[in-house]
C-alpha positions in Angstrom: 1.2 20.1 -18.9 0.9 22.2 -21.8 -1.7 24.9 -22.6 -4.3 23.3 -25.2 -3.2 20.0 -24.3 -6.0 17.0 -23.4 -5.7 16.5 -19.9 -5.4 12.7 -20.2 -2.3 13.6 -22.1 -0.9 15.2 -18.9 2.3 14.0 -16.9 0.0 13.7 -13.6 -3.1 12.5 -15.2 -3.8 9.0 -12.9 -5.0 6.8 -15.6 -3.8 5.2 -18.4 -5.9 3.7 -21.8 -9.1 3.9 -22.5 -11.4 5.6 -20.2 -15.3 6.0 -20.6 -17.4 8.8 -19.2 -20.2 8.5 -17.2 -23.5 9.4 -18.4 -24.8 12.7 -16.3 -27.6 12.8 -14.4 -30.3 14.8 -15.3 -30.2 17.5 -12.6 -32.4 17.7 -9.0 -34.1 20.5 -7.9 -34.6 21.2 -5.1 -30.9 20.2 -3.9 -31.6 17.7 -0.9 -30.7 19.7 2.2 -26.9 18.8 3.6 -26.3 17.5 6.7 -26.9 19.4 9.2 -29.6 21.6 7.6 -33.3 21.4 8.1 -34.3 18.0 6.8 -31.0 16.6 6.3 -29.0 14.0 8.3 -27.9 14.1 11.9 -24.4 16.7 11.7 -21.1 15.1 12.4 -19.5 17.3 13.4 -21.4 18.6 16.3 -21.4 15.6 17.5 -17.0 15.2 17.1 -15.7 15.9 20.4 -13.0 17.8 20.5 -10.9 14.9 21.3 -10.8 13.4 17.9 -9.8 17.1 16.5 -6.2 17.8 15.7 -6.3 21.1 17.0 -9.4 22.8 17.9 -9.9 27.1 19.0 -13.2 28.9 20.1 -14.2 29.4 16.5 -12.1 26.7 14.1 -11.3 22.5 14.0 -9.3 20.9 12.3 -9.5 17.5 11.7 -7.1 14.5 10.0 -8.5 10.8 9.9 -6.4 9.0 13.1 -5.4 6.5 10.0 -3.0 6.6 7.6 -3.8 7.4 4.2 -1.8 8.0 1.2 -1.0 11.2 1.9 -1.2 13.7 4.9 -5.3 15.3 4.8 -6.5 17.9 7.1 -9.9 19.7 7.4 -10.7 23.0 8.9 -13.9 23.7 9.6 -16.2 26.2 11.6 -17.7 25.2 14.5 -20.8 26.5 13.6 -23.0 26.3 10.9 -21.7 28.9 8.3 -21.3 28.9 4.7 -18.8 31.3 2.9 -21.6 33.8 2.1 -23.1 34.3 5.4 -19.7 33.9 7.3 -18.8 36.7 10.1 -16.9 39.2 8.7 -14.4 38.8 12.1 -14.6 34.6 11.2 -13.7 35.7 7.6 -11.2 37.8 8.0 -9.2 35.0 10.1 -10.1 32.6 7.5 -6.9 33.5 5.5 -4.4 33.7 8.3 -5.4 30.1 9.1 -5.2 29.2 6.1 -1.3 30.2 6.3 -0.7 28.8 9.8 -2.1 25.5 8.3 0.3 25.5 5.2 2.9 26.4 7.0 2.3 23.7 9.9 2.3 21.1 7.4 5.6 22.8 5.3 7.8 23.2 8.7 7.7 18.8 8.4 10.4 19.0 6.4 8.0 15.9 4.4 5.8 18.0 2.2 6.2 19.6 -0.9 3.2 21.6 -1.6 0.1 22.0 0.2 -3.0 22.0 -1.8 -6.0 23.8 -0.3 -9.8 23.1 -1.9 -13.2 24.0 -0.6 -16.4 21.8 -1.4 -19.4 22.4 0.6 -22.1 20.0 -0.7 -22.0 17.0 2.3 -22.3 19.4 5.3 -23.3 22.6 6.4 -20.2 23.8 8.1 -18.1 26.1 6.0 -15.0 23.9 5.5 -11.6 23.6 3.6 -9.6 20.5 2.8 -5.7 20.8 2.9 -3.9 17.9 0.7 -0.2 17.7 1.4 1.9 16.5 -1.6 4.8 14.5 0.0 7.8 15.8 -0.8 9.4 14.5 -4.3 6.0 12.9 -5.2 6.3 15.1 -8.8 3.6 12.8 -10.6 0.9 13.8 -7.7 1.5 17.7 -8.6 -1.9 19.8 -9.1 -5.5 19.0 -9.1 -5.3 15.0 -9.4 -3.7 14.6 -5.8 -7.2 13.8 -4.4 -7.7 11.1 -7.5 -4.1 9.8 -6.5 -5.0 9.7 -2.4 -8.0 7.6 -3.2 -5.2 5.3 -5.5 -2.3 4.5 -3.7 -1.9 2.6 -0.9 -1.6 4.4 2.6 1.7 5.5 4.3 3.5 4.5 6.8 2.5 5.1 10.4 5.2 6.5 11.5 5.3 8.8 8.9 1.8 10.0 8.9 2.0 11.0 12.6 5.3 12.5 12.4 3.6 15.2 9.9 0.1 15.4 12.1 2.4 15.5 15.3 4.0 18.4 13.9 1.4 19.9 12.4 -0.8 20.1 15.4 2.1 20.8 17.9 2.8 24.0 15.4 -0.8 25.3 15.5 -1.1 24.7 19.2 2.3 26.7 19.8 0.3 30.0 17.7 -2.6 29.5 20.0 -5.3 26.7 20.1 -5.3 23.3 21.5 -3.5 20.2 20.3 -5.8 17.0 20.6 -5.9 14.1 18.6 -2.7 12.4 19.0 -0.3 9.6 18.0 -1.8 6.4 19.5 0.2 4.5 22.0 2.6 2.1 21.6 3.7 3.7 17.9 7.0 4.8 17.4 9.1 8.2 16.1 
């Protein structure tokens, strides 16, 4: 990547050829609500039991999909219905030393090689941040594409998408919290 430089023309860029843009939308006002909010959908999760959490606390969750993807995903969320603006100051302030505990869960694998954190709010109405890990060596997923990549590339292997949640969640539980979601039975490592 080089300063100036089209991002097509970028080492990590996902596509190749000719690409077309999509005509945009005019814009909708009022926003419909998100879910969770007054006149939106059912929430999901307040209705997740803990169970089918990684790792849960009184105030945070964190959730990863029991199925492999194409690379490690994790989600921490509130457990109740905050944005960023109207967050707790004492939720708040522990919002950056989780955020830290959560890198560093998924760097003691030994299988990552960066940890990409992002925040999008627009499906759901509790404050949440998604944490991409970038398997180790995987150069050409580097930076803001990984989520494009993810979508792309077929899903790992079992074994080694629950060795990095295992560890992950075992890590967080060991600081405080409680492990939940785990390996199913009958897989191996």
């Amino acid at each position: 990547m080089t300063e100036g430089t089209p991002m097509t023309e970028w080492d990590i860029f996902p596509f190749e050829g000719d690409i077309r843009l999509k005509e945009l939308a005019p814009p909708v006002s009022p926003e419909p609500p998100r879910s969770g909010e007054p006149g939106g959908s059912d929430c999901g999760p307040c209705r997740r039991p803990d169970e089918r959490c990684l790792w849960t606390d009184d105030d945070w969750r964190l959730t990863a999909s029991p199925e492999p993807g194409a690379v490690p995903v994790a989600i921490l969320e509130t457990r109740e219905h905050f944005d960023l603006a109207d967050m707790p100051p004492r939720l708040a302030s522990e919002l950056g030393p989780m955020m830290q505990r959560i890198e560093a869960a998924f760097m003691s694998t030994g299988r990552i090689g960066r940890v990409h954190v992002n925040r999008w709010g627009d499906g759901g109405s509790h404050f949440h941040i998604w944490f991409w890990a970038r398997p180790l060596g995987a150069r050409q997923l580097l930076g803001v594409f990984l989520p494009v990549w993810a979508s792309l590339l077929p899903a790992m292997e079992t074994d080694d998408w629950w060795a990095v949640l295992d560890a992950v969640g075992d890590t967080l539980a060991e600081q405080g919290g409680t492990r939940h979601l785990r390996r199913p039975r009958g897989t191996t490592t």
